[in-house]
Backbone as CSV, one residue per row, in Angstrom:
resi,resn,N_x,N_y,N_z,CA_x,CA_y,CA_z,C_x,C_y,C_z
1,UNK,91.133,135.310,69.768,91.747,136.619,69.586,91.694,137.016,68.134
2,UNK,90.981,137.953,67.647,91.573,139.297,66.375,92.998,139.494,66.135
3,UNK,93.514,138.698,64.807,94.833,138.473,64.742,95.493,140.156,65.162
4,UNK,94.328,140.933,65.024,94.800,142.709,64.452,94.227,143.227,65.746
5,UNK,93.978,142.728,66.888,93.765,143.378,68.222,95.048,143.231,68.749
6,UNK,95.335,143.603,70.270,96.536,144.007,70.783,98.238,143.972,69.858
7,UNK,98.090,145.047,68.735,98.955,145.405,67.911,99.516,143.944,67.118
8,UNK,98.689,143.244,66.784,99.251,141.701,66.713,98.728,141.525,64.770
9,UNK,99.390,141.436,63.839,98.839,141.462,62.847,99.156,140.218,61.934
10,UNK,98.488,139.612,60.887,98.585,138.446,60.236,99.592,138.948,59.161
11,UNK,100.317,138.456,59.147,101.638,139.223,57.591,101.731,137.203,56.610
12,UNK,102.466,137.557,55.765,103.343,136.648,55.076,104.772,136.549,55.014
13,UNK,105.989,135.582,54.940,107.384,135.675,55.525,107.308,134.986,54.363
14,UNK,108.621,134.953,53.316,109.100,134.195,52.015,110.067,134.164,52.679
15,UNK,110.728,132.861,52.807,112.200,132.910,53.114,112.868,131.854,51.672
16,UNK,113.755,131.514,51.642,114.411,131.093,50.065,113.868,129.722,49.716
17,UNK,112.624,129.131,50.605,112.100,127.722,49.901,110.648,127.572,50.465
18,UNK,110.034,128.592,50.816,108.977,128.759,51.523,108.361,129.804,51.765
19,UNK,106.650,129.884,51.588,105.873,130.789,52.418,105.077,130.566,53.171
20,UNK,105.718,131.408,54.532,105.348,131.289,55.692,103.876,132.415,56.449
21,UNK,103.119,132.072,56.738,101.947,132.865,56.989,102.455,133.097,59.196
22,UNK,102.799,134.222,59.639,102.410,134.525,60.758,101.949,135.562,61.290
23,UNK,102.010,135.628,62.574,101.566,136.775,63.185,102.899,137.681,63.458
24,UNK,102.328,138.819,63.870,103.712,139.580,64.558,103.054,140.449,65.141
25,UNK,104.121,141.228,65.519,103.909,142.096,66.941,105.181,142.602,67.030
26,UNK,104.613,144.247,67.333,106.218,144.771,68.256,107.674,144.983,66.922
27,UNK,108.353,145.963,67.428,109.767,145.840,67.238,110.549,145.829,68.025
28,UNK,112.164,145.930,67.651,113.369,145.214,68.123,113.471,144.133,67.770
29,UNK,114.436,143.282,68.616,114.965,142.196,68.157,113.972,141.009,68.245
30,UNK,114.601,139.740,66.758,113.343,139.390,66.751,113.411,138.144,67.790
31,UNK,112.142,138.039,67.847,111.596,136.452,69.130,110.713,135.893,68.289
32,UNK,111.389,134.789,68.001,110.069,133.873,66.920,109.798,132.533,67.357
33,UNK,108.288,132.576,67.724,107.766,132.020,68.669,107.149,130.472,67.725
34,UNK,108.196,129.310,67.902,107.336,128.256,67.201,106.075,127.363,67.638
35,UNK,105.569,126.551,67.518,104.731,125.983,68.229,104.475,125.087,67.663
36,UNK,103.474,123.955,68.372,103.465,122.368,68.118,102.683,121.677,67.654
37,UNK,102.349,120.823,68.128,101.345,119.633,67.666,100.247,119.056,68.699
38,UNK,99.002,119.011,68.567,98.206,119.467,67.893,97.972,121.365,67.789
39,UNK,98.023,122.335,67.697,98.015,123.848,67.568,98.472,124.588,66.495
40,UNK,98.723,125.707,66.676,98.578,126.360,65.922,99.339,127.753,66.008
41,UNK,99.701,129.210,65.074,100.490,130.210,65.863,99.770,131.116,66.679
42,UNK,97.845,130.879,66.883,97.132,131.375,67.810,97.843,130.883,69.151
43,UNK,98.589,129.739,69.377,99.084,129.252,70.635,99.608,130.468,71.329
44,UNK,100.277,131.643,70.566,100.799,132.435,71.263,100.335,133.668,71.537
45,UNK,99.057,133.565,71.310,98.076,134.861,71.267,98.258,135.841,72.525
46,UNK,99.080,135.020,73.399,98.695,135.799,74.978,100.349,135.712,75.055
47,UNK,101.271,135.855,74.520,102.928,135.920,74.880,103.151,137.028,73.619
48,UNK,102.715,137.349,72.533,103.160,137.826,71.280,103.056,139.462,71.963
49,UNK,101.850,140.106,72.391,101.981,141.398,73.397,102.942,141.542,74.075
50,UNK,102.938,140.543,75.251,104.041,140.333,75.801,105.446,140.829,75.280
51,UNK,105.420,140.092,74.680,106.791,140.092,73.782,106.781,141.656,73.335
52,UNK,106.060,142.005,72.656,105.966,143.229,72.126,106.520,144.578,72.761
53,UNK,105.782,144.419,73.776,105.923,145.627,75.125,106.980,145.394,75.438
54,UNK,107.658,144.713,75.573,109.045,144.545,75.944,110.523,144.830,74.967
55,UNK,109.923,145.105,74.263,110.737,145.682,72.969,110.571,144.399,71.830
56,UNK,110.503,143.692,72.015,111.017,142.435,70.711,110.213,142.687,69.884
57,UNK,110.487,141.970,68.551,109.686,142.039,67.166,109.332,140.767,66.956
58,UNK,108.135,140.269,68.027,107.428,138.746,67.902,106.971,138.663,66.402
59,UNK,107.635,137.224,65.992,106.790,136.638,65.320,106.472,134.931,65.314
60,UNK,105.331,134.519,65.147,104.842,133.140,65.099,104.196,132.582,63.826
61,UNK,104.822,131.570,63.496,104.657,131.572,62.035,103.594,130.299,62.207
62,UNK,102.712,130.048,61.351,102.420,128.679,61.180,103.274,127.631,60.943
63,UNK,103.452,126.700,61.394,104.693,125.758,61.021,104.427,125.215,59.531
64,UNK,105.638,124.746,59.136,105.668,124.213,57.551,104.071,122.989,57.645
65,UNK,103.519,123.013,56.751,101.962,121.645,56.495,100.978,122.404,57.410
66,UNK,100.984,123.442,58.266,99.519,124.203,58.783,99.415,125.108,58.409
67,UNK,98.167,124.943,57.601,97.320,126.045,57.005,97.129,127.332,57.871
68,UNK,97.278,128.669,57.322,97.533,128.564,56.031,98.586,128.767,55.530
69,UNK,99.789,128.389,56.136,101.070,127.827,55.595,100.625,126.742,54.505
70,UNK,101.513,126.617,53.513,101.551,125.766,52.940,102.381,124.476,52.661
71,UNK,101.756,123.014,52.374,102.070,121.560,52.324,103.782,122.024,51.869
72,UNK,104.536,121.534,52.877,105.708,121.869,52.081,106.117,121.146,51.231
73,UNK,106.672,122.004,49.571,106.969,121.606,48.897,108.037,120.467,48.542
74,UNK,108.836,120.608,49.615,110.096,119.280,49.098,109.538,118.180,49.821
75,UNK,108.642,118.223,50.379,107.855,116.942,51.334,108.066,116.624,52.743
76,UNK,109.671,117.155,53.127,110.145,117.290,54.415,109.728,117.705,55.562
77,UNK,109.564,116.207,56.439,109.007,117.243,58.573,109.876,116.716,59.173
78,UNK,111.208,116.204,58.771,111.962,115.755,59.970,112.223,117.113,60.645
79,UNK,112.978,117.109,61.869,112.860,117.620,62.720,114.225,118.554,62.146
80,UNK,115.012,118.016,61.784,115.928,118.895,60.857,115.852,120.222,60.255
81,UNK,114.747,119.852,59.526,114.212,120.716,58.635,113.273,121.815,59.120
82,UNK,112.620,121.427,60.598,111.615,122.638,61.396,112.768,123.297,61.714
83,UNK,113.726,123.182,62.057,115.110,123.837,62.681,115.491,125.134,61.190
84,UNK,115.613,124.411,60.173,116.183,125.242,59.082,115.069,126.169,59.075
85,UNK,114.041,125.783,58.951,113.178,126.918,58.948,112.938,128.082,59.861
86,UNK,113.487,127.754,60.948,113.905,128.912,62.021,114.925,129.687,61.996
87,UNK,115.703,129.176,61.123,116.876,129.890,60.835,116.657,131.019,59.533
88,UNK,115.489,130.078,58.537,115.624,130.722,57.088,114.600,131.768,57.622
89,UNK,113.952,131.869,58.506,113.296,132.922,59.097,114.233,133.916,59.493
90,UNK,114.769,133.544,60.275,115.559,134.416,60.980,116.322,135.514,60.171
91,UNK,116.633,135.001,59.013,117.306,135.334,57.870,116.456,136.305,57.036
92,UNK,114.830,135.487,56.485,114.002,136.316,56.073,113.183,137.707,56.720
93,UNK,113.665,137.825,58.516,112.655,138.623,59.157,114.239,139.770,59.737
94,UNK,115.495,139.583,58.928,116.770,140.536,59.461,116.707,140.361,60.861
95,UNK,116.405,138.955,61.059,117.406,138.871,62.800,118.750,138.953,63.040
96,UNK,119.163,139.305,63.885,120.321,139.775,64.390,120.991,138.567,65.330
97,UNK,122.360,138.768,66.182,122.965,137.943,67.144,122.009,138.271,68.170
98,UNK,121.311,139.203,68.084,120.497,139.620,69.251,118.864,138.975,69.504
99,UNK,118.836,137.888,68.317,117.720,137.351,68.521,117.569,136.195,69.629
100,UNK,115.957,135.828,69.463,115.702,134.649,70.597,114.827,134.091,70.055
101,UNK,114.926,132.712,70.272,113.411,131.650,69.760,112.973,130.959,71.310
102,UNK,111.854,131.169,70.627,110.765,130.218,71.929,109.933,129.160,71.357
103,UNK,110.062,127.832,72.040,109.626,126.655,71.101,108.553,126.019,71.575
104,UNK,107.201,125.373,71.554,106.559,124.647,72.743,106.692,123.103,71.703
105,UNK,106.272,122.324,72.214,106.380,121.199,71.574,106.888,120.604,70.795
106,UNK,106.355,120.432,69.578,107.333,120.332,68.108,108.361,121.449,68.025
107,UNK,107.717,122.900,68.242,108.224,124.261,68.330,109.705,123.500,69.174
108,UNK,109.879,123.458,69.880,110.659,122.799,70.910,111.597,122.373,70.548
109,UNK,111.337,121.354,69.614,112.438,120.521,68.914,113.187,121.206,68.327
110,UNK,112.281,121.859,66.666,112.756,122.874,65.903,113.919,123.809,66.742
111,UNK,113.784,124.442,67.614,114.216,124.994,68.629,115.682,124.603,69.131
112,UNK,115.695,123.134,69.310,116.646,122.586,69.829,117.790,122.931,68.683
113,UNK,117.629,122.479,67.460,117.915,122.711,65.822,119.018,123.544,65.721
114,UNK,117.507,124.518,65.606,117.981,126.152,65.216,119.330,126.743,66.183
115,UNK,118.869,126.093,67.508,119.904,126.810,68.291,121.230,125.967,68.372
116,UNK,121.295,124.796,67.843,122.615,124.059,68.150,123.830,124.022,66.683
117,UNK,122.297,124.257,65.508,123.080,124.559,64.441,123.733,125.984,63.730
118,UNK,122.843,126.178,64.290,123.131,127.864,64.066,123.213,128.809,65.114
119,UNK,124.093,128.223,66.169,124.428,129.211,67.772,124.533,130.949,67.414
120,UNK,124.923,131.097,66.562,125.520,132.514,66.562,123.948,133.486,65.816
121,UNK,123.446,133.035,65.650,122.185,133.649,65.492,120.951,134.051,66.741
122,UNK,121.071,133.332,67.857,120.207,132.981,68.949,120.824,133.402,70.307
123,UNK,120.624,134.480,70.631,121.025,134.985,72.374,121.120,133.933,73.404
124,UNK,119.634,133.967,73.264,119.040,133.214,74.447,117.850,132.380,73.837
125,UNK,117.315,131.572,74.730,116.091,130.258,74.281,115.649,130.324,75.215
126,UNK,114.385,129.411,74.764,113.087,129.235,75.969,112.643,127.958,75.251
127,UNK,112.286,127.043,76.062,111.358,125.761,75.254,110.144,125.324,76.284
128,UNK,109.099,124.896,76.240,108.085,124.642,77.076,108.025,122.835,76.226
129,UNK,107.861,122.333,77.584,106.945,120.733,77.564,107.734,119.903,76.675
130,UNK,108.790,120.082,75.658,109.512,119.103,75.554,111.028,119.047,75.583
131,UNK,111.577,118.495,76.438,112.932,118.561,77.183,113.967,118.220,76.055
132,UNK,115.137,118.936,76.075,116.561,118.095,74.766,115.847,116.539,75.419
133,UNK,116.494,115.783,73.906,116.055,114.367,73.756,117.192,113.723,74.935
134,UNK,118.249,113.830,75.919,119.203,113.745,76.552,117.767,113.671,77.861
135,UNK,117.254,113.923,78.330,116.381,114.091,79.411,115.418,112.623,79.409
136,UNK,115.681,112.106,77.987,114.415,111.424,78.087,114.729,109.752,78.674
137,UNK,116.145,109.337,78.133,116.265,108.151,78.559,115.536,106.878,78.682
138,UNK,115.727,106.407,79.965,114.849,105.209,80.251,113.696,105.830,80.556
139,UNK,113.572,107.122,81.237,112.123,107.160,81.822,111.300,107.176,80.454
140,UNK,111.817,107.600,79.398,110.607,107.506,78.213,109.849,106.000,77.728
141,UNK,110.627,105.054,78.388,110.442,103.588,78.153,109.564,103.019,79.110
142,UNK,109.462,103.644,79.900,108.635,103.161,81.294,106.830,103.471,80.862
143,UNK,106.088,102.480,81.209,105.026,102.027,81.009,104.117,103.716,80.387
144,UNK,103.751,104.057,82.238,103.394,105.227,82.224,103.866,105.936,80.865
145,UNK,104.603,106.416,80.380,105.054,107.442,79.228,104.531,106.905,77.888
146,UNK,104.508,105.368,77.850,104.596,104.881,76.478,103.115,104.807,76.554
147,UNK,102.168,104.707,77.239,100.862,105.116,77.538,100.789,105.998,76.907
148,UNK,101.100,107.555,77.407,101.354,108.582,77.105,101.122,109.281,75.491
149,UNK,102.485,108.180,75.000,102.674,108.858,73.686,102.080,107.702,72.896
150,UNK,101.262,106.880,73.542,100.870,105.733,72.722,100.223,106.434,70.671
151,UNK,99.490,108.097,71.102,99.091,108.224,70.016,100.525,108.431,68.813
152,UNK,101.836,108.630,68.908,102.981,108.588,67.979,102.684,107.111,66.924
153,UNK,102.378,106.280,67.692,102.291,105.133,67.234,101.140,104.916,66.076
154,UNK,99.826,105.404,66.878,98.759,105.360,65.747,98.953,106.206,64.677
155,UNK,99.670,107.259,64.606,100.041,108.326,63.157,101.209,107.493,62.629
156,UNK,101.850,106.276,62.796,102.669,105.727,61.414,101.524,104.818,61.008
157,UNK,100.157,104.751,60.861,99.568,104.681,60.380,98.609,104.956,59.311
158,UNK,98.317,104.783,58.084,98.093,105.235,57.133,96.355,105.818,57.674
159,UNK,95.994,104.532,58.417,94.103,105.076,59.328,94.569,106.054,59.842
160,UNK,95.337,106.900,60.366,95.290,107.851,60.862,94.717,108.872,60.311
161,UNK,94.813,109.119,58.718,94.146,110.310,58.440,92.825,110.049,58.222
162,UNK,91.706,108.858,58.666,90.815,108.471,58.823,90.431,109.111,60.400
163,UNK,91.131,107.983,61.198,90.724,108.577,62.767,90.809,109.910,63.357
164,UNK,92.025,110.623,62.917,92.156,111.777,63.954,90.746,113.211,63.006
165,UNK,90.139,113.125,62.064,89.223,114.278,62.342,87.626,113.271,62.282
166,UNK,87.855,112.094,63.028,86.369,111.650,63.073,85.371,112.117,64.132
167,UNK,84.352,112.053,64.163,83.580,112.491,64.946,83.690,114.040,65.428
168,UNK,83.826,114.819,64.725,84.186,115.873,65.100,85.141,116.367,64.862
169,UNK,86.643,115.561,65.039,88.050,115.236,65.451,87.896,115.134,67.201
170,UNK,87.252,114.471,67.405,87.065,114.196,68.420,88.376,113.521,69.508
171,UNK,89.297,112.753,69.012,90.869,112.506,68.551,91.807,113.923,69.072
172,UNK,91.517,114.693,68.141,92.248,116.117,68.818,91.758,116.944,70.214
173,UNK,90.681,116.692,70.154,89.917,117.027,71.856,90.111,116.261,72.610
174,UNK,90.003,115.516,72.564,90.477,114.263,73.593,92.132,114.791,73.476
175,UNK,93.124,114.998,72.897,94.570,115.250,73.398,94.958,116.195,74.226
176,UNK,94.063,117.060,73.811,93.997,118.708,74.591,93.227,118.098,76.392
177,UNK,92.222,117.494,76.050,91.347,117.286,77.169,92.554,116.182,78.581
178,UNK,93.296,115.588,77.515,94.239,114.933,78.229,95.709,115.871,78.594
179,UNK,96.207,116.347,78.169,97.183,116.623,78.139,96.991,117.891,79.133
180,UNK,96.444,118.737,79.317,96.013,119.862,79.391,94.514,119.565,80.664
181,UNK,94.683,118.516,81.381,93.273,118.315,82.615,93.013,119.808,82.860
182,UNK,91.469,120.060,82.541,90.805,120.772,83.334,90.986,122.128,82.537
183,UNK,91.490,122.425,81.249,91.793,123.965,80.494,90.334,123.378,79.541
184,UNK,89.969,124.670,79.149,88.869,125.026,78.223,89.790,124.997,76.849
185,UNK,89.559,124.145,76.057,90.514,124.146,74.727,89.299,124.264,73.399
186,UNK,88.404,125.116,73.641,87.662,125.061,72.187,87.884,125.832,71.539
187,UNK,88.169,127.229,71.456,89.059,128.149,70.929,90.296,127.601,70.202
188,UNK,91.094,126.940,71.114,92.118,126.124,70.466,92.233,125.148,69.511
189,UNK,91.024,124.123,69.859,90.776,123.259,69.211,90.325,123.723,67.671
190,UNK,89.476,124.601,67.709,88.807,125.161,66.509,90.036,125.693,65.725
191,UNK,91.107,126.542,66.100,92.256,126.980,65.366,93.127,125.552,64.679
192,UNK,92.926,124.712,65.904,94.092,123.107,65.545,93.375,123.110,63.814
193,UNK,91.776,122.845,63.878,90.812,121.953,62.969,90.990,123.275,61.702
194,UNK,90.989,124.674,61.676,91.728,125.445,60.483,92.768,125.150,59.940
195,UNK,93.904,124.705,60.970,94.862,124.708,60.506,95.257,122.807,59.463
196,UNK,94.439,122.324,60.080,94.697,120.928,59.544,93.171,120.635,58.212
197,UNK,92.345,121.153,58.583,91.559,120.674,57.710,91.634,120.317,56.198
198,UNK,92.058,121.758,55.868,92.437,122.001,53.921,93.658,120.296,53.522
199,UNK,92.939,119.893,52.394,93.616,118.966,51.548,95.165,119.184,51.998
200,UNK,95.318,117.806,52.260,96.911,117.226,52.472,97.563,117.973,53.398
201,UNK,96.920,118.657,55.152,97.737,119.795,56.168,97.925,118.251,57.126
202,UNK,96.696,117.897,57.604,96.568,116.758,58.042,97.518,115.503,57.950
203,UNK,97.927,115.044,56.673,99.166,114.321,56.280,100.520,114.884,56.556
204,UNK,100.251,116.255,56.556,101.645,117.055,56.435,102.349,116.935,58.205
205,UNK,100.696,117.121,58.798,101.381,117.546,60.564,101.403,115.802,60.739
206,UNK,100.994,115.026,60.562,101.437,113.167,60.978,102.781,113.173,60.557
207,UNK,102.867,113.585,59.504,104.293,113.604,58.658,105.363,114.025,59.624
208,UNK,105.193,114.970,60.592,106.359,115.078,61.463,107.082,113.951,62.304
209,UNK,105.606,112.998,62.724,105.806,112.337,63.740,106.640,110.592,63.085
210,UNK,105.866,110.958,61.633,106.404,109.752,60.622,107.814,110.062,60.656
211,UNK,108.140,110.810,60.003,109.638,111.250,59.938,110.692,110.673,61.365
212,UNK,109.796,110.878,62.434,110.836,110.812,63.242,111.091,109.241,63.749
213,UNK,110.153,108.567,63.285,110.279,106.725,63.500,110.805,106.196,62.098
214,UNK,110.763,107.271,60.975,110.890,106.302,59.641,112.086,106.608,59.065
215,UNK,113.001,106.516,58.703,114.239,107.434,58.684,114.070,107.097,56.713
216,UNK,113.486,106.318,56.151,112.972,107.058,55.145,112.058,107.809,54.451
217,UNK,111.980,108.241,55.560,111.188,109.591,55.299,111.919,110.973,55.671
218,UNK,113.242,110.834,56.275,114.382,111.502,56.237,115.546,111.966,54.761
219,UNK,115.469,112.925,54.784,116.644,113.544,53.560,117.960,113.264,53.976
220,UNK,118.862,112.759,53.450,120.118,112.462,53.717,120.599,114.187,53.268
221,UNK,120.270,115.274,52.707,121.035,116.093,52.550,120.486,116.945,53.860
222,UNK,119.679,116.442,54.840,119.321,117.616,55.845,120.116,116.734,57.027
223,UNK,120.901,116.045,56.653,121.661,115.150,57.751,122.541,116.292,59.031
224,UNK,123.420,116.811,58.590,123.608,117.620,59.517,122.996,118.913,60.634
225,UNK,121.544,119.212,60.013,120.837,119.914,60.229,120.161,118.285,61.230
226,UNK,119.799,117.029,61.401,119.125,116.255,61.863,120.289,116.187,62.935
227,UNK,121.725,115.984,62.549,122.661,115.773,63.906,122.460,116.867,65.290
228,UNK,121.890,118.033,64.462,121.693,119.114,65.872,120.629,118.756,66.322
229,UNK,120.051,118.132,66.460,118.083,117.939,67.593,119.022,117.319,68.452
230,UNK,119.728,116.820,68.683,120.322,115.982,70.257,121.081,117.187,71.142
231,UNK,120.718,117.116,72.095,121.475,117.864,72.991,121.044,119.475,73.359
232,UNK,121.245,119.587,74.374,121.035,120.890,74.828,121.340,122.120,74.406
233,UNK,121.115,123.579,73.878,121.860,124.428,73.275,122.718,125.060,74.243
234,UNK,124.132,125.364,73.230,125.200,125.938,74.222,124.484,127.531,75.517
235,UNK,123.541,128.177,74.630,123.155,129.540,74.638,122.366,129.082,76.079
236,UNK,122.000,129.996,77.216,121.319,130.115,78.469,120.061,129.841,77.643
237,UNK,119.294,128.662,77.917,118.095,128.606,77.902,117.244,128.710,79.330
238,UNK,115.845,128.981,79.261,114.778,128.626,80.576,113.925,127.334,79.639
239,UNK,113.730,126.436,80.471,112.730,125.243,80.434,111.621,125.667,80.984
240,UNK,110.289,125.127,80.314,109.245,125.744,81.916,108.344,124.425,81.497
241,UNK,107.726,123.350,82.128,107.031,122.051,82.299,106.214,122.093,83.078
242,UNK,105.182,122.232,82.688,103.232,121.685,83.359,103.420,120.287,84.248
243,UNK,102.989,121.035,85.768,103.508,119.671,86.664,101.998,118.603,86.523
244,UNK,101.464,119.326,85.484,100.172,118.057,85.719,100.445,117.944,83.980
245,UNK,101.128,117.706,83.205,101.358,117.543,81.789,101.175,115.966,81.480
246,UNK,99.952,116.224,80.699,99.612,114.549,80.532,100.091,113.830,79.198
247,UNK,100.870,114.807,78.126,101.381,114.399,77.422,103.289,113.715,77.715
248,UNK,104.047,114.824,78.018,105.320,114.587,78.366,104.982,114.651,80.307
249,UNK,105.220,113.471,80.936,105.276,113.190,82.665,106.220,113.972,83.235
250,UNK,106.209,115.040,84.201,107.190,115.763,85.034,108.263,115.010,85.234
251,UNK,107.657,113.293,85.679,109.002,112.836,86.012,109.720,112.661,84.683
252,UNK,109.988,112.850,83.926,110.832,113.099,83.179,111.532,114.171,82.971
253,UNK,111.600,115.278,83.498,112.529,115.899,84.178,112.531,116.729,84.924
254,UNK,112.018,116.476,86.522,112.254,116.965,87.498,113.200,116.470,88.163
255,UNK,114.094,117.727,88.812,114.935,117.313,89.708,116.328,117.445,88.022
256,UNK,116.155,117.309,86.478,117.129,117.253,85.872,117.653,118.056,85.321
257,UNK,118.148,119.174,85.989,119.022,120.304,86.182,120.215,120.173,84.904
258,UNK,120.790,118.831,85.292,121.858,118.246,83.986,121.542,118.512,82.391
259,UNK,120.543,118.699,81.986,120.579,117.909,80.610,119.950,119.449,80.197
260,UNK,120.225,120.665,80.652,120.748,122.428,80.123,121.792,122.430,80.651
261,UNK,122.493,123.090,79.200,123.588,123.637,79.348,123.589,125.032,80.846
262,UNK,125.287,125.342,80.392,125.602,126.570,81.842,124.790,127.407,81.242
263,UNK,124.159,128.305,82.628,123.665,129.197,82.842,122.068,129.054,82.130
264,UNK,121.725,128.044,82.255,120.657,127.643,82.033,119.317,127.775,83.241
265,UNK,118.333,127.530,83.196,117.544,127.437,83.728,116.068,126.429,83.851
266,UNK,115.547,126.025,84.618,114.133,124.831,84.515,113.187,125.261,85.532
267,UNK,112.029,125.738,85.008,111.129,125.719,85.940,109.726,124.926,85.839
268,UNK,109.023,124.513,86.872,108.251,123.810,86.928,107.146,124.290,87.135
269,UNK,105.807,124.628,86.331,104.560,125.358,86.276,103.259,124.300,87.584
270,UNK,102.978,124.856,88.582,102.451,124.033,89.173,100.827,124.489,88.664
271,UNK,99.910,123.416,88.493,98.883,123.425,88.203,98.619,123.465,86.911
272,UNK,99.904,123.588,85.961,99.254,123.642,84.447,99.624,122.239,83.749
273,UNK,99.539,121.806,82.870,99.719,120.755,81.893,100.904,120.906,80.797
274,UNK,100.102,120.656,79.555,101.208,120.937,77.948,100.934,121.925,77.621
275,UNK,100.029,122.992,77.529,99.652,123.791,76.874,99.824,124.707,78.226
276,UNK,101.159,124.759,78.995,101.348,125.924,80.057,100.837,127.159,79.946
277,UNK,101.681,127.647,78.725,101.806,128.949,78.285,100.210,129.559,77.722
278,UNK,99.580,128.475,77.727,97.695,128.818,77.617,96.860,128.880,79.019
279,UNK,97.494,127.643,79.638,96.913,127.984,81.321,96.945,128.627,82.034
280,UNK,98.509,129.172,81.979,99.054,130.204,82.909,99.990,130.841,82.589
281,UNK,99.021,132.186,81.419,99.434,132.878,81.260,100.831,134.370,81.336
282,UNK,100.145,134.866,82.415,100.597,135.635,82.953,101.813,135.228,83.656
283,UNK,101.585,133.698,84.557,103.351,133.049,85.287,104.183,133.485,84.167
284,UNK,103.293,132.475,83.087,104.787,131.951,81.668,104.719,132.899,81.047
285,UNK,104.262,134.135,80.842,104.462,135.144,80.708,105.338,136.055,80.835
286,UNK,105.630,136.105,82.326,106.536,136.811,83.285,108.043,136.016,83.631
287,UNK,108.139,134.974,83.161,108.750,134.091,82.966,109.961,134.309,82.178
288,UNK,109.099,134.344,80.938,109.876,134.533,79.705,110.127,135.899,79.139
289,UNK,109.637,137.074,79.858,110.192,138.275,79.243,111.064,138.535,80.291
290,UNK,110.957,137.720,81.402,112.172,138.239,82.415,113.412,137.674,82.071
291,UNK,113.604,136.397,81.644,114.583,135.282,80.662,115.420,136.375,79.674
292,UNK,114.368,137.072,78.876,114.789,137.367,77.858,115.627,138.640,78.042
293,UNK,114.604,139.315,78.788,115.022,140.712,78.626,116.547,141.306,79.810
């Protein structure tokens, strides 16, 4: 997609410790659409219209370390800190009580954050493919899953920024190709390999996953901002999970109604994977402006 086709344009966001490169779309209230790992804020190329037509003032930022966002300066990816940045957005783009965030993956987490630390900023939520950490339990321990996420493991590795763009990045196609059975991800893939290529983006996006096994690689002053990633947000969220998702397993939460708060919602995308909101469009589409609006 032409960042500048369907009214969708590339801007810059300064918020008080950062510049943020996204897209936007639309006015009204804002919907700021995060997104994950491996991707990019093209992830939302086909929801940001969406959003638009419906009144909201989408925006999707590159996350902090993807180009062409820049390596963030204080060094920080705990999960803490993707949260503050949804907020210092929120702040930098004059959101209102009337805003909403939508999270997919990492986006997700951040998500969890933003909305538990800062409730009174956030209406309503939406998160795709990764569930509050309350969902995950034992089933995350079970063979199958740790399979799964076996690649978390190879990024507290220093070879990692060796392996994941070899052969191509052949590493990042293969995640998409897994996670995502049977979607055409070269479009995608090609946005992942922009966004990581440039000196030190690559270290920056492992850096999330470091952070979250290394706790020194954690800021003791983003501690309370790290206490909100647990738990569900008070605010009506919708869940929506790829019943063929080869990264996070359905069974990990189907059937778990419990672990959203009241007036919440979970739906289950049949036929898509991790990258729902790329497969099936138009469902998660219709989905989430009906959620919202």
């Amino acid at each position: 997609m032409d960042p500048d086709s369907n009214g969708v344009q590339r801007t810059t966001v300064t918020t008080s410790d950062m510049e943020f490169t996204c897209l936007e779309a639309g006015s009204g209230p804002l919907a700021l659409c995060l997104h994950g790992f491996p991707d990019s804020a093209m992830t939302w190329r086909h929801l940001l219209p969406a959003l638009a037509e419906a009144g909201f003032h989408a925006v999707a930022p590159w996350m902090r370390g993807y180009s062409p966002t820049p390596v963030a300066p204080d060094g920080w990816y705990q999960t803490g800190v993707l949260g503050r940045d949804a907020c210092r957005l929120h702040e930098a783009l004059g959101g209102g009580d009337d805003a909403v965030i939508i999270g997919h993956d990492w986006g997700a987490a951040a998500t969890y954050v933003a909305a538990n630390h800062d409730p009174d900023r956030w209406r309503r939520v939406v998160t795709l493919a990764v569930p509050p950490s309350g969902a995950l339990g034992d089933a995350f321990f079970r063979y199958r899953q740790i399979r799964r996420s076996s690649y978390m493991f190879i990024f507290q590795s220093p070879l990692a920024e060796m392996i994941v763009p070899a052969n191509d990045w052949e590493f990042i196609r293969g995640l998409w190709s897994d996670w995502s059975p049977g979607y055409d991800a070269g479009d995608d893939v090609d946005h992942v390999i922009d966004a990581l290529s440039p000196e030190g983006h690559l270290s920056a996006a492992l850096g999330y996953y470091r952070a979250q096994f290394q706790p020194e690689l954690q800021s003791p002053e983003l501690a309370d901002w790290q206490a909100a990633a647990g738990g569900a947000p008070s605010q009506p969220t919708l869940y929506l999970h790829g019943v063929e998702d080869g990264c996070m397993g359905v069974e990990l939460v189907r059937g778990r109604t419990d672990i959203l708060g009241e007036g919440s919602q979970m739906k289950l995308i049949e036929g898509a994977g991790h990258f729902l909101h790329l497969e099936a469009p138009e469902e998660v589409n219709g989905l989430i402006v009906e959620w919202l609006s």
